[in-house]
Structures are given as C-alpha cells and as structure tokens.
PDB file of N, H, CA, C and O in Angstrom:
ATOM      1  N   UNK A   1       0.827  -1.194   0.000  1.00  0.00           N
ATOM      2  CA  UNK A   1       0.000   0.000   0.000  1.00  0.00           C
ATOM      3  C   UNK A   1       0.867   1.252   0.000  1.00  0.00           C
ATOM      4  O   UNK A   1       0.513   2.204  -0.695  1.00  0.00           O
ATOM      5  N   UNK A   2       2.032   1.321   0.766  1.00  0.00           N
ATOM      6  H   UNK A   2       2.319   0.547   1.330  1.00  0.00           H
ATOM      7  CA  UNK A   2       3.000   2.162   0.709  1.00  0.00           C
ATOM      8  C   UNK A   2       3.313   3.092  -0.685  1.00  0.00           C
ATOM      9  O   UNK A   2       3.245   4.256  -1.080  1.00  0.00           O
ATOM     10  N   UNK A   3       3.806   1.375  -1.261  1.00  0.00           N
ATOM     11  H   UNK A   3       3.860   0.430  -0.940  1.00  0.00           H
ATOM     12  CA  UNK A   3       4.355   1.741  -2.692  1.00  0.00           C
ATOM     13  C   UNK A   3       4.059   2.257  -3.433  1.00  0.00           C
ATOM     14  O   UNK A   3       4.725   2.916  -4.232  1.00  0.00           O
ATOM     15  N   UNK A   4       2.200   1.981  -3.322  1.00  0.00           N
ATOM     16  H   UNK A   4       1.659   1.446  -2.674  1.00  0.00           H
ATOM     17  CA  UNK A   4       1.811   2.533  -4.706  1.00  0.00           C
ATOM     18  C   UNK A   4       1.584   4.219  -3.947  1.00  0.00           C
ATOM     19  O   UNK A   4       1.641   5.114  -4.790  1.00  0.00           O
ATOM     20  N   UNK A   5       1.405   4.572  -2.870  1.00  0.00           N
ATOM     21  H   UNK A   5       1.359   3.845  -2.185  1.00  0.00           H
ATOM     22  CA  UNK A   5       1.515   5.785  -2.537  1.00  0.00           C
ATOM     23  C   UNK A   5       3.013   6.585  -2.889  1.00  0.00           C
ATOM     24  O   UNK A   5       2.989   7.805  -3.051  1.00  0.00           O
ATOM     25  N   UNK A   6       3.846   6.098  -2.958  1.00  0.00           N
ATOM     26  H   UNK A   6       3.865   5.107  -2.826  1.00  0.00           H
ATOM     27  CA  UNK A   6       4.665   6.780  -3.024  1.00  0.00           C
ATOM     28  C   UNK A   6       5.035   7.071  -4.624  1.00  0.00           C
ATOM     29  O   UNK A   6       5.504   8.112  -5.083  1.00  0.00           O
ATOM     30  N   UNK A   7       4.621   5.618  -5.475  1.00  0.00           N
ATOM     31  H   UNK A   7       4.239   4.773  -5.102  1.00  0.00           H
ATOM     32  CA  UNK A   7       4.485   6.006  -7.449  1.00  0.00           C
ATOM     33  C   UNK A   7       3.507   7.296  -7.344  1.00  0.00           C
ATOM     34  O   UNK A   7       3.725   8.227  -8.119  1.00  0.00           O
ATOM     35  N   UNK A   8       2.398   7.391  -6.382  1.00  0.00           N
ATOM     36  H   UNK A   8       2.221   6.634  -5.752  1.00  0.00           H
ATOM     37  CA  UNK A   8       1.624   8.901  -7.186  1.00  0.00           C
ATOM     38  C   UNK A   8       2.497   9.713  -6.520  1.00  0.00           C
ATOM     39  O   UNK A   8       2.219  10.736  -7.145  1.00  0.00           O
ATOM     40  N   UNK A   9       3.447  10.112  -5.640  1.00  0.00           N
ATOM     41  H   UNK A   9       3.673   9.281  -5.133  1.00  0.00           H
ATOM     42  CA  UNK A   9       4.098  11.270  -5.557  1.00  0.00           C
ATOM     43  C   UNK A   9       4.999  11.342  -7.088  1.00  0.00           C
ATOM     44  O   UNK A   9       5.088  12.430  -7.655  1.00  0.00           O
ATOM     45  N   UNK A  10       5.416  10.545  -7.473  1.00  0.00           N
ATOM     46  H   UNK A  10       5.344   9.660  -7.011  1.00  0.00           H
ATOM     47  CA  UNK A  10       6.205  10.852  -8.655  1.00  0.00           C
ATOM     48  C   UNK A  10       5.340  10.990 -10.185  1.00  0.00           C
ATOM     49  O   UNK A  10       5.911  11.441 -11.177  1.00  0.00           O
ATOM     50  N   UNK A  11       4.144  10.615 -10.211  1.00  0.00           N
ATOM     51  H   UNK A  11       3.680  10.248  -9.405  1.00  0.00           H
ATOM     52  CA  UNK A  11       3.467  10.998 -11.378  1.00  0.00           C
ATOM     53  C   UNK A  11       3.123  11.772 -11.425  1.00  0.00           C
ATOM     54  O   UNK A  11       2.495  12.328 -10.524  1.00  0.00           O
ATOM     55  N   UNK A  12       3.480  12.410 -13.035  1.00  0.00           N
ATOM     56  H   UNK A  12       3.990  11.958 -13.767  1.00  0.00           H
ATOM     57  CA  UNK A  12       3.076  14.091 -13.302  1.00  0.00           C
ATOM     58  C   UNK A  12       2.312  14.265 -14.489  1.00  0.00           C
ATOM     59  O   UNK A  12       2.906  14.015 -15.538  1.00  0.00           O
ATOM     60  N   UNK A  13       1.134  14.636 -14.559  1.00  0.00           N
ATOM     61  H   UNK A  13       0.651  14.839 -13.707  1.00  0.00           H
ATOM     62  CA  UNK A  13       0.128  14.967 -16.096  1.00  0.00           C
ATOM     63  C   UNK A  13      -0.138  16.022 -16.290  1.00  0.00           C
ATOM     64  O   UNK A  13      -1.107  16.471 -15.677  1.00  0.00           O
ATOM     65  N   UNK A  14       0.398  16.657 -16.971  1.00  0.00           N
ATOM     66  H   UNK A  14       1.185  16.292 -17.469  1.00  0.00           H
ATOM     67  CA  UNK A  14       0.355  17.890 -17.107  1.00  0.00           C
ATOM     68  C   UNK A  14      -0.839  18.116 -17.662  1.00  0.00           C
ATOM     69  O   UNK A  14      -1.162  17.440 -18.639  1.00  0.00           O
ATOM     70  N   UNK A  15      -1.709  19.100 -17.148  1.00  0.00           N
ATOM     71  H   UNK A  15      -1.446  19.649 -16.355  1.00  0.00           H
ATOM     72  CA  UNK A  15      -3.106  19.604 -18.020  1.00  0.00           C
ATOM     73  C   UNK A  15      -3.113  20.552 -19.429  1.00  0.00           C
ATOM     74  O   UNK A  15      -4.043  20.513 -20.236  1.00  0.00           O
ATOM     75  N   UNK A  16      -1.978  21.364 -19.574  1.00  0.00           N
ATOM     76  H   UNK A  16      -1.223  21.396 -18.920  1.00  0.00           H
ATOM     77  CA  UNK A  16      -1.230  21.723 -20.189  1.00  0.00           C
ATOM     78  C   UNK A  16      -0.445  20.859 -21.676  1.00  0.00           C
ATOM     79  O   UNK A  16       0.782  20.886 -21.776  1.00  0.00           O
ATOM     80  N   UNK A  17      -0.937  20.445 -22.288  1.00  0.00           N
ATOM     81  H   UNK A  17      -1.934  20.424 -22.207  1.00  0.00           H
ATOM     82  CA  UNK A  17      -0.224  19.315 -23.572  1.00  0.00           C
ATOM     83  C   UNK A  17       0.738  19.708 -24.154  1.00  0.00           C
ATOM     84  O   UNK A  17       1.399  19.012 -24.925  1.00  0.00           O
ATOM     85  N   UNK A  18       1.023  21.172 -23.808  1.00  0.00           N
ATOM     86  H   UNK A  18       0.487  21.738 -23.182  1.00  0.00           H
ATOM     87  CA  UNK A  18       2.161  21.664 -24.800  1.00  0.00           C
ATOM     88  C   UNK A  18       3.534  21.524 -23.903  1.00  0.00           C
ATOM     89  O   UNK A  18       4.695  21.700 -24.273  1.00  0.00           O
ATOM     90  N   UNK A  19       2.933  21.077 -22.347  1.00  0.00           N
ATOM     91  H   UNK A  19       1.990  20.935 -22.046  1.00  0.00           H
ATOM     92  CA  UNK A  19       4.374  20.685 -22.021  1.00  0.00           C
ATOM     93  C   UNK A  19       5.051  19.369 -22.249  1.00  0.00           C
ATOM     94  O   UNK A  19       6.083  19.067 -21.651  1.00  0.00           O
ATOM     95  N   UNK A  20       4.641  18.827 -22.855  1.00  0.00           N
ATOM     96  H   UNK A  20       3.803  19.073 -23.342  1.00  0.00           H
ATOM     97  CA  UNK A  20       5.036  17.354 -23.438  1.00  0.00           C
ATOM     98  C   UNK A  20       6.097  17.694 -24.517  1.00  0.00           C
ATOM     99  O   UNK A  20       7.209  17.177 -24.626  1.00  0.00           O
ATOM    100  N   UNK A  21       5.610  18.548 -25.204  1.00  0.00           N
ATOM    101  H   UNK A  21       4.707  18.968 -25.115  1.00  0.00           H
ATOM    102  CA  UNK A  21       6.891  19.532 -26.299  1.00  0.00           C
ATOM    103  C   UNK A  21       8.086  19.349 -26.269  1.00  0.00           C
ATOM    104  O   UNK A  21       8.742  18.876 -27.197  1.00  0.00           O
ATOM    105  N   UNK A  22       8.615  19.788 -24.939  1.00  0.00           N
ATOM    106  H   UNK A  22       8.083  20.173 -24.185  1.00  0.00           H
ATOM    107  CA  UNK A  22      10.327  20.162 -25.005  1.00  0.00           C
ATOM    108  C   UNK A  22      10.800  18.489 -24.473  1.00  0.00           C
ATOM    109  O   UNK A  22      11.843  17.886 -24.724  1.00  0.00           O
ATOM    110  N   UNK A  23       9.880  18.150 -23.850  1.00  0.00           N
ATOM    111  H   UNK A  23       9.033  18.641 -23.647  1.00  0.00           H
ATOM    112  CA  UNK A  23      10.344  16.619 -23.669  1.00  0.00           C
ATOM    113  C   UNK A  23      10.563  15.299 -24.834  1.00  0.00           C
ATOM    114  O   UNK A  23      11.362  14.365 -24.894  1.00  0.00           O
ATOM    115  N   UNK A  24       8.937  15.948 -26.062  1.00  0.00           N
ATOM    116  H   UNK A  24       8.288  16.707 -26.013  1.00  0.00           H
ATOM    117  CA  UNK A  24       9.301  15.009 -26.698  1.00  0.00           C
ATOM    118  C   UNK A  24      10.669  15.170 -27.812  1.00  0.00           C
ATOM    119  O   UNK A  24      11.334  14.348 -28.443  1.00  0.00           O
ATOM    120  N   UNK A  25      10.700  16.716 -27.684  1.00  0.00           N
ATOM    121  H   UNK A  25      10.160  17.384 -27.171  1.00  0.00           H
ATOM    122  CA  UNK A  25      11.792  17.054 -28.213  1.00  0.00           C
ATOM    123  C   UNK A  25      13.384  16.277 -27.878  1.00  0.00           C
ATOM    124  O   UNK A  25      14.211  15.663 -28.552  1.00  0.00           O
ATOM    125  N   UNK A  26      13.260  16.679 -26.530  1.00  0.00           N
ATOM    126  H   UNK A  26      12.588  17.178 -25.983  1.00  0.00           H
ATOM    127  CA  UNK A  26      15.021  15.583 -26.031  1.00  0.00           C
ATOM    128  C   UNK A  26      14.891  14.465 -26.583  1.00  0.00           C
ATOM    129  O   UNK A  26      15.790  14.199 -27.380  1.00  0.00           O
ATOM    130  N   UNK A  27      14.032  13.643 -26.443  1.00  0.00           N
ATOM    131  H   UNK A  27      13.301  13.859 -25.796  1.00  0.00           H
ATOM    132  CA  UNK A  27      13.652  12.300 -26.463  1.00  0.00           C
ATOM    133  C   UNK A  27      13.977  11.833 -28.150  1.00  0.00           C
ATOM    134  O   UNK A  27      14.539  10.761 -28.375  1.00  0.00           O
ATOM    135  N   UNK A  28      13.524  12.836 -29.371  1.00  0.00           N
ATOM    136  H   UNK A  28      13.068  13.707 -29.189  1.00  0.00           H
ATOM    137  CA  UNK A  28      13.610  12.447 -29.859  1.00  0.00           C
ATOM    138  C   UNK A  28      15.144  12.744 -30.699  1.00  0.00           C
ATOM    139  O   UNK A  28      15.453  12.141 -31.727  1.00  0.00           O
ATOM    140  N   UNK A  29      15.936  13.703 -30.089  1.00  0.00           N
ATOM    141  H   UNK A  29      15.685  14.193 -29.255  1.00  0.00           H
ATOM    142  CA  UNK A  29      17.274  14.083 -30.281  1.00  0.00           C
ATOM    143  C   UNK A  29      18.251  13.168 -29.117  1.00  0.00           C
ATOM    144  O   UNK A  29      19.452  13.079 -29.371  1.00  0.00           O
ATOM    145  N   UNK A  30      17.724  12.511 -27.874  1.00  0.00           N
ATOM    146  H   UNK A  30      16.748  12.582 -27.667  1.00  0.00           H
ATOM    147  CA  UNK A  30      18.876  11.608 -27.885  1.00  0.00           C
ATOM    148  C   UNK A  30      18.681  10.231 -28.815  1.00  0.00           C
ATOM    149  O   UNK A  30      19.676   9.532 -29.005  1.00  0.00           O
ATOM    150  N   UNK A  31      17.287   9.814 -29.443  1.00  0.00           N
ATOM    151  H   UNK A  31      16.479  10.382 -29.289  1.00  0.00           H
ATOM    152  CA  UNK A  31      17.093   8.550 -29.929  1.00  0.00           C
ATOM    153  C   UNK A  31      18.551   9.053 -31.373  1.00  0.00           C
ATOM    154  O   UNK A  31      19.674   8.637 -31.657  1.00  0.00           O
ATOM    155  N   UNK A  32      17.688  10.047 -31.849  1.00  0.00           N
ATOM    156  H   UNK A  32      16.775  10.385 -31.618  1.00  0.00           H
ATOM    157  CA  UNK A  32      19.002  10.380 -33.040  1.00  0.00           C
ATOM    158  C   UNK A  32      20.529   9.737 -32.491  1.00  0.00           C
ATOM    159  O   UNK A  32      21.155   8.729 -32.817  1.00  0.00           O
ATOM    160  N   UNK A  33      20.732  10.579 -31.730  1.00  0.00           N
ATOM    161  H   UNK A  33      20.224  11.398 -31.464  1.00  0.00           H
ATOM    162  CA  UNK A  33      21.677  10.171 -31.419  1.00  0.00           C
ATOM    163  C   UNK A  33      22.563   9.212 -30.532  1.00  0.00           C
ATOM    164  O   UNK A  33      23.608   9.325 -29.892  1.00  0.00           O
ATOM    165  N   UNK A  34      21.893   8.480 -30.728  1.00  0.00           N
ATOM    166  H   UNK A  34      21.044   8.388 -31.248  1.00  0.00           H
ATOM    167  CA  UNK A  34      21.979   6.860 -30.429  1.00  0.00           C
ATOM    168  C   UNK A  34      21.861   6.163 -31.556  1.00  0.00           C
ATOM    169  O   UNK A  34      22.407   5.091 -31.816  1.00  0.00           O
ATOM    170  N   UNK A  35      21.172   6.758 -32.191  1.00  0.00           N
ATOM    171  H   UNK A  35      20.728   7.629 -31.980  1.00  0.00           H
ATOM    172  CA  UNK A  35      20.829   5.871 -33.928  1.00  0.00           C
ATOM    173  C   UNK A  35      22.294   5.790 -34.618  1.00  0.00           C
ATOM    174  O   UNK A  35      23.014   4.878 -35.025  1.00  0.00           O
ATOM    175  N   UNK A  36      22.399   7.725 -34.516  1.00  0.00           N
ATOM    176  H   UNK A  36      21.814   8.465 -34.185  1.00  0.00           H
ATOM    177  CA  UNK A  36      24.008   7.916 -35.047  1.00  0.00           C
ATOM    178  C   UNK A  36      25.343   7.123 -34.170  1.00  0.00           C
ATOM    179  O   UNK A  36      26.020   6.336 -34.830  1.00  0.00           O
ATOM    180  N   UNK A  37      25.549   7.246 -33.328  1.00  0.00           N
ATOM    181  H   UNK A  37      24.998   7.885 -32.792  1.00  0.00           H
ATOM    182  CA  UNK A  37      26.510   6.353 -32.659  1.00  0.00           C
ATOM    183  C   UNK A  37      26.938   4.977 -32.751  1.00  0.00           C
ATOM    184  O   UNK A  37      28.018   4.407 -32.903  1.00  0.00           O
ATOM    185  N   UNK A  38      25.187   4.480 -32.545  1.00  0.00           N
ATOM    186  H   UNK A  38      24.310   4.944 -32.422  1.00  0.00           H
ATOM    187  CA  UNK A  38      25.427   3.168 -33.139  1.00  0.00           C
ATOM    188  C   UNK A  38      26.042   2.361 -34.305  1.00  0.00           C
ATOM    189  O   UNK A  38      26.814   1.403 -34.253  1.00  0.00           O
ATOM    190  N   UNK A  39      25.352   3.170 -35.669  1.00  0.00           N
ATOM    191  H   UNK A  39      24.725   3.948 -35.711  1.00  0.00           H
ATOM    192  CA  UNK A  39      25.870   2.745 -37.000  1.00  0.00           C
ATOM    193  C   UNK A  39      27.449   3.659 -37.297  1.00  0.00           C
ATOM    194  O   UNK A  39      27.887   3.770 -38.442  1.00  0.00           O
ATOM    195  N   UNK A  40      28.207   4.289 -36.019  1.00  0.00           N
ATOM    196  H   UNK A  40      27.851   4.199 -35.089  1.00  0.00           H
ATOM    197  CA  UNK A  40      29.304   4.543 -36.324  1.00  0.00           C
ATOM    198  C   UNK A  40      30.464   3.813 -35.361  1.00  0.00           C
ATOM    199  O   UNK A  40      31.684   3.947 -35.452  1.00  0.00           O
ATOM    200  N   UNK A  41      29.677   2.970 -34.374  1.00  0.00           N
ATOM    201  H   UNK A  41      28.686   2.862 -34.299  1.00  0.00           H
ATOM    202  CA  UNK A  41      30.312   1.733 -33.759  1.00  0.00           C
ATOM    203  C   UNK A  41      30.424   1.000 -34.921  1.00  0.00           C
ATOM    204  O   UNK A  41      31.528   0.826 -35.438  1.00  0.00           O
ATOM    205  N   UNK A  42      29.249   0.478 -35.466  1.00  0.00           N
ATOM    206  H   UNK A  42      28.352   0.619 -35.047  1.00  0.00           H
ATOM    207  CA  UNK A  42      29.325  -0.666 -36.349  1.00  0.00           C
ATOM    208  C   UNK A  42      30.194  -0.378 -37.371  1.00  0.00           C
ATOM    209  O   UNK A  42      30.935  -1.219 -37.880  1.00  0.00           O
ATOM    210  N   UNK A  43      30.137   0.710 -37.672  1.00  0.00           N
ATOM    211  H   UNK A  43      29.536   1.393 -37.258  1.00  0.00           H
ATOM    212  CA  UNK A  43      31.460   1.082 -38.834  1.00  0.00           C
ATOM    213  C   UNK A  43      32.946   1.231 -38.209  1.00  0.00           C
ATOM    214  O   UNK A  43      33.696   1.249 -39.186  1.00  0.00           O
ATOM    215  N   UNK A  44      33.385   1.297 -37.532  1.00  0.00           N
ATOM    216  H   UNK A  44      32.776   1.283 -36.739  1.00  0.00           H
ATOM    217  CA  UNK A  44      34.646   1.262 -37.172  1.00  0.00           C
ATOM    218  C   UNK A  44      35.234  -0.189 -36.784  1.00  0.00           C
ATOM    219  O   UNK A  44      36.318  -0.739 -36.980  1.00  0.00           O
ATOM    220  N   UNK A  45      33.937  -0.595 -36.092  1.00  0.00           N
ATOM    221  H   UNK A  45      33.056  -0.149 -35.932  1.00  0.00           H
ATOM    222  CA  UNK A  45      33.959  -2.330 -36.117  1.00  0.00           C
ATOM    223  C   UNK A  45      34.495  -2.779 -37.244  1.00  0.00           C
ATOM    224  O   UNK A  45      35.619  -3.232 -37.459  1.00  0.00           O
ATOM    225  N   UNK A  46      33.415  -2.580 -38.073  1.00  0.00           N
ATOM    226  H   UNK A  46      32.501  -2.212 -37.897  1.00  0.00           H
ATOM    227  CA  UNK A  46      34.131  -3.421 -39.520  1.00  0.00           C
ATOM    228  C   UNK A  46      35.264  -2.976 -40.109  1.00  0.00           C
ATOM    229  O   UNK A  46      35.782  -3.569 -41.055  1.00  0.00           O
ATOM    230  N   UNK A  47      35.599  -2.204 -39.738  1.00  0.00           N
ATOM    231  H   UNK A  47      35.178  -1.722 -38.970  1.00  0.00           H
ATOM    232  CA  UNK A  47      37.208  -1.430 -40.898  1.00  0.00           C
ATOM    233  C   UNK A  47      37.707  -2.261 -39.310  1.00  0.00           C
ATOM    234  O   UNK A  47      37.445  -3.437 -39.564  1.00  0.00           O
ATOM    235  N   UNK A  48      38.072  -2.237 -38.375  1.00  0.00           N
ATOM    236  H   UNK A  48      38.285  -1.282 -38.169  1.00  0.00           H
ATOM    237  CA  UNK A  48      38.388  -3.214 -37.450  1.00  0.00           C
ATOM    238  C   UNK A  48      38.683  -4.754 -37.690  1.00  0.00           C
ATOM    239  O   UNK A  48      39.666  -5.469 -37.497  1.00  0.00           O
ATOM    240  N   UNK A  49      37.452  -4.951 -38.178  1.00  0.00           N
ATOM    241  H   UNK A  49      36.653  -4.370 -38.335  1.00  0.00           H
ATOM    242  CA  UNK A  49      37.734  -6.421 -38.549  1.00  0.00           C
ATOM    243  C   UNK A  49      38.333  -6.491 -39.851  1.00  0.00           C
ATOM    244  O   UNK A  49      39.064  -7.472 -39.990  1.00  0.00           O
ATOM    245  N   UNK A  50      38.223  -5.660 -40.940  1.00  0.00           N
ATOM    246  H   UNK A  50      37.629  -4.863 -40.827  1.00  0.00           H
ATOM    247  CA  UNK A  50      39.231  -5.888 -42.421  1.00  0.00           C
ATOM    248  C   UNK A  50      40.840  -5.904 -42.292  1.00  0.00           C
ATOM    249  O   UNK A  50      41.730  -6.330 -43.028  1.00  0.00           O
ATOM    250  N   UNK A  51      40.827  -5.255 -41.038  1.00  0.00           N
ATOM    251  H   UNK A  51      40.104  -4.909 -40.440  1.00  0.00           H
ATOM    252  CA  UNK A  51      42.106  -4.587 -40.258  1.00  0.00           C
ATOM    253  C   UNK A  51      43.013  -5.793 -40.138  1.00  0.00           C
ATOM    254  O   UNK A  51      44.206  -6.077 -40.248  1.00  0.00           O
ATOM    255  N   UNK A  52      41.526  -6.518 -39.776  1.00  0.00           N
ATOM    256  H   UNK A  52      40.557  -6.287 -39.686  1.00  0.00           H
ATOM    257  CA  UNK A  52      42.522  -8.123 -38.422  1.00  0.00           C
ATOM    258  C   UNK A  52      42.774  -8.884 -39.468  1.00  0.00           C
ATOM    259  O   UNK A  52      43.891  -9.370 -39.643  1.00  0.00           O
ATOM    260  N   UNK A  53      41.366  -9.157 -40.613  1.00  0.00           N
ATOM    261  H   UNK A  53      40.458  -8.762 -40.471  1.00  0.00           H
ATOM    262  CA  UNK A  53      41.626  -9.742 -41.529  1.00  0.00           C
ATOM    263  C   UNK A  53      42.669 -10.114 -42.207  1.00  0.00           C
ATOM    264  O   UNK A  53      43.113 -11.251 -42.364  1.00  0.00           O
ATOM    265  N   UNK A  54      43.120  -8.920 -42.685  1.00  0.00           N
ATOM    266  H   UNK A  54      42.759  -7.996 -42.558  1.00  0.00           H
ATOM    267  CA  UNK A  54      44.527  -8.624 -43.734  1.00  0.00           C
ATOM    268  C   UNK A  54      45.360  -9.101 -42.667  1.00  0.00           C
ATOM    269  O   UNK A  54      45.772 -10.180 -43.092  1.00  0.00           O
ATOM    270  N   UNK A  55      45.809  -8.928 -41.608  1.00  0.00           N
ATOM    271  H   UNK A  55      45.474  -8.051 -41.264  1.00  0.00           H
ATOM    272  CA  UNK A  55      46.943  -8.865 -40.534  1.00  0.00           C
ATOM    273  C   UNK A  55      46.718 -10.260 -40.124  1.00  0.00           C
ATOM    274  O   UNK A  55      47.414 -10.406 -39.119  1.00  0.00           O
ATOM    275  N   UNK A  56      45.876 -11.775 -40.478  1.00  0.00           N
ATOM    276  H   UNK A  56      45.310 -11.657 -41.295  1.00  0.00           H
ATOM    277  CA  UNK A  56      45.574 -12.558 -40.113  1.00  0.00           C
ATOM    278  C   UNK A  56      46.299 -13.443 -41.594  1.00  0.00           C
ATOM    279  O   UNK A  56      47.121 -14.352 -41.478  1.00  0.00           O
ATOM    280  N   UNK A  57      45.894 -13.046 -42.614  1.00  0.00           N
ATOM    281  H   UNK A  57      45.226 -12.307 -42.708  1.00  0.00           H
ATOM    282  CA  UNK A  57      46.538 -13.334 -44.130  1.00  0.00           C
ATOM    283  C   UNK A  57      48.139 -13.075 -44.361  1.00  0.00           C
ATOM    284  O   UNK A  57      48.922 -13.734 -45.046  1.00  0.00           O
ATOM    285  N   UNK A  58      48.327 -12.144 -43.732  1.00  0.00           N
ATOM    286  H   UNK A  58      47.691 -11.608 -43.176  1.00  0.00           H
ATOM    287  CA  UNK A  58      49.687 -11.574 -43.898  1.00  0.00           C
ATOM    288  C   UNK A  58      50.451 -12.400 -43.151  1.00  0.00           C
ATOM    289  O   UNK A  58      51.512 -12.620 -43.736  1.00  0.00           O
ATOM    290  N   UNK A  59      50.359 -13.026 -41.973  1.00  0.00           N
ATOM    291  H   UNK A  59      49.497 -12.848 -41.498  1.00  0.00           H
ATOM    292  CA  UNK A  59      50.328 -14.191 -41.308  1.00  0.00           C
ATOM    293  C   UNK A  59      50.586 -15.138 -41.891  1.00  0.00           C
ATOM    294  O   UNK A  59      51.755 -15.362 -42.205  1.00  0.00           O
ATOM    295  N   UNK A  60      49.690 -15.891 -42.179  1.00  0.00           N
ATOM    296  H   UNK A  60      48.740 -15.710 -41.924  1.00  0.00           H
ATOM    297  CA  UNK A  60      49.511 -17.016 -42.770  1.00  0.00           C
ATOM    298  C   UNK A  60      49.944 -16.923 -44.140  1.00  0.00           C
ATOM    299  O   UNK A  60      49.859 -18.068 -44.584  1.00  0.00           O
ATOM    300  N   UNK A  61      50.339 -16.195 -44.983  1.00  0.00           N
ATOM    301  H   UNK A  61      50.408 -15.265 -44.623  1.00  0.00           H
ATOM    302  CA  UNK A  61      51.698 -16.213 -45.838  1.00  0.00           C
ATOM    303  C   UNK A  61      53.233 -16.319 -45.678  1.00  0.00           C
ATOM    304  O   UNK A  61      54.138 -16.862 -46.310  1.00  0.00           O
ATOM    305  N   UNK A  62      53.112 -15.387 -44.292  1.00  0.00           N
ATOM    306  H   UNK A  62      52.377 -14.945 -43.778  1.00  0.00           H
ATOM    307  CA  UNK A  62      54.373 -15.609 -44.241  1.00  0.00           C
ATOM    308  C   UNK A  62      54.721 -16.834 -43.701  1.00  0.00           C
ATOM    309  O   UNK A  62      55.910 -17.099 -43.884  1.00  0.00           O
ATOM    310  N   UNK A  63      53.977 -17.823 -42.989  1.00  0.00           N
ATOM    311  H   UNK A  63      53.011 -17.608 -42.840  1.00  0.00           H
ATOM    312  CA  UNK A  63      54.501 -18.796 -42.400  1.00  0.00           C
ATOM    313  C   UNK A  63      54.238 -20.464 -43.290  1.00  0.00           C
ATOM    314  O   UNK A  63      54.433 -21.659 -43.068  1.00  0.00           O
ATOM    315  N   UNK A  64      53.529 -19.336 -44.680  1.00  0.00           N
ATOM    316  H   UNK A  64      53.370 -18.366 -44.861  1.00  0.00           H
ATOM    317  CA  UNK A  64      53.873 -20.500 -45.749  1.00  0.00           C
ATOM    318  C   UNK A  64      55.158 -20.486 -46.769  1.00  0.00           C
ATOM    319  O   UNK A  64      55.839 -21.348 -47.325  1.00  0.00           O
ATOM    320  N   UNK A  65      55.135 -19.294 -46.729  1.00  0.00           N
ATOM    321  H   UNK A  65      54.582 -18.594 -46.277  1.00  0.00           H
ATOM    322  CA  UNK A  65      56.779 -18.833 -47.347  1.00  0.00           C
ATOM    323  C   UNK A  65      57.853 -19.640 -46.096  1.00  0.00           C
ATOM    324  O   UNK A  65      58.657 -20.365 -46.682  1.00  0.00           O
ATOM    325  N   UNK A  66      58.049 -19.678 -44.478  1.00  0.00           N
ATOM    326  H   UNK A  66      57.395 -19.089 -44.002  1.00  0.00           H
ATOM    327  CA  UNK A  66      58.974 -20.276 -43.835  1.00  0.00           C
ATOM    328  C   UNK A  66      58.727 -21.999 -44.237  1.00  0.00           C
ATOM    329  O   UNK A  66      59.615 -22.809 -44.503  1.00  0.00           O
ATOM    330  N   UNK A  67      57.301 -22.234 -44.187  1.00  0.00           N
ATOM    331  H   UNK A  67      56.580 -21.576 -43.971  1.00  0.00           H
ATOM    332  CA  UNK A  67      57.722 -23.967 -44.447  1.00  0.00           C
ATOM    333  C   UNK A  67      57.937 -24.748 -46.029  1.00  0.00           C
ATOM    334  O   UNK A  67      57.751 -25.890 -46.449  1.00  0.00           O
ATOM    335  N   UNK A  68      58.396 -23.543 -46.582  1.00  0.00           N
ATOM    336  H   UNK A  68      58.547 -22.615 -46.241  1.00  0.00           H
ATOM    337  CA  UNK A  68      58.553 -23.584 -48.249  1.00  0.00           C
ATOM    338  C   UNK A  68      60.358 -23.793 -48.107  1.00  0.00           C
ATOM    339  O   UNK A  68      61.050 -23.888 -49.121  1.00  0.00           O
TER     340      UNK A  68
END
C-alpha cells in the first residue's frame, strides 16, 4: 500500500499538452543520437575487422613462405 503511494508522488500529467513539447523534443534528439553512434560503432567495427583480416593473411603467408 506504501508503494503505490509513493508512485503517485512521482506521477506528473500535465493539463497543459504543450508541455510534453520540449520533452518530446530531447527524447527524440537523444534517440538520433543513439541511432548515429550506433551505425558509427558498427562502422569502425568493420574497418576493425578488415584490419585483423589482412593482418591474419599476412600471417599465414608468411609462415607459408617459412615452411617452403
């Protein structure tokens, strides 16, 4: 019984709709930018992994050139 007394101290409805505005605003400028971050993890990832790739080949040539 506590608990749920203490969730309505923290709920807020504004009667007012236009204050939803600047909120949905953040909301939808950090999603951006999370969108952006993400697909620029994933891109550095992969030039990452072409990275290891080559450096994994380069490898494994040279240690066919030593048992040659």
């Amino acid at each position: 019984m506590t608990g749920l007394f203490l969730l309505q101290l923290f709920l807020y409805f504004p009667e007012d709709k236009s204050e939803y505005i600047p909120a949905t605003f953040w909301m939808l400028l950090f999603l951006v930018l999370t969108v952006l971050t993400f697909r620029w993890i994933v891109r550095v990832s992969k030039r990452q992994e072409e990275k290891t790739k080559e450096f994994e080949e380069e490898i494994n040539r040279e240690r066919q050139q030593q048992k040659q």
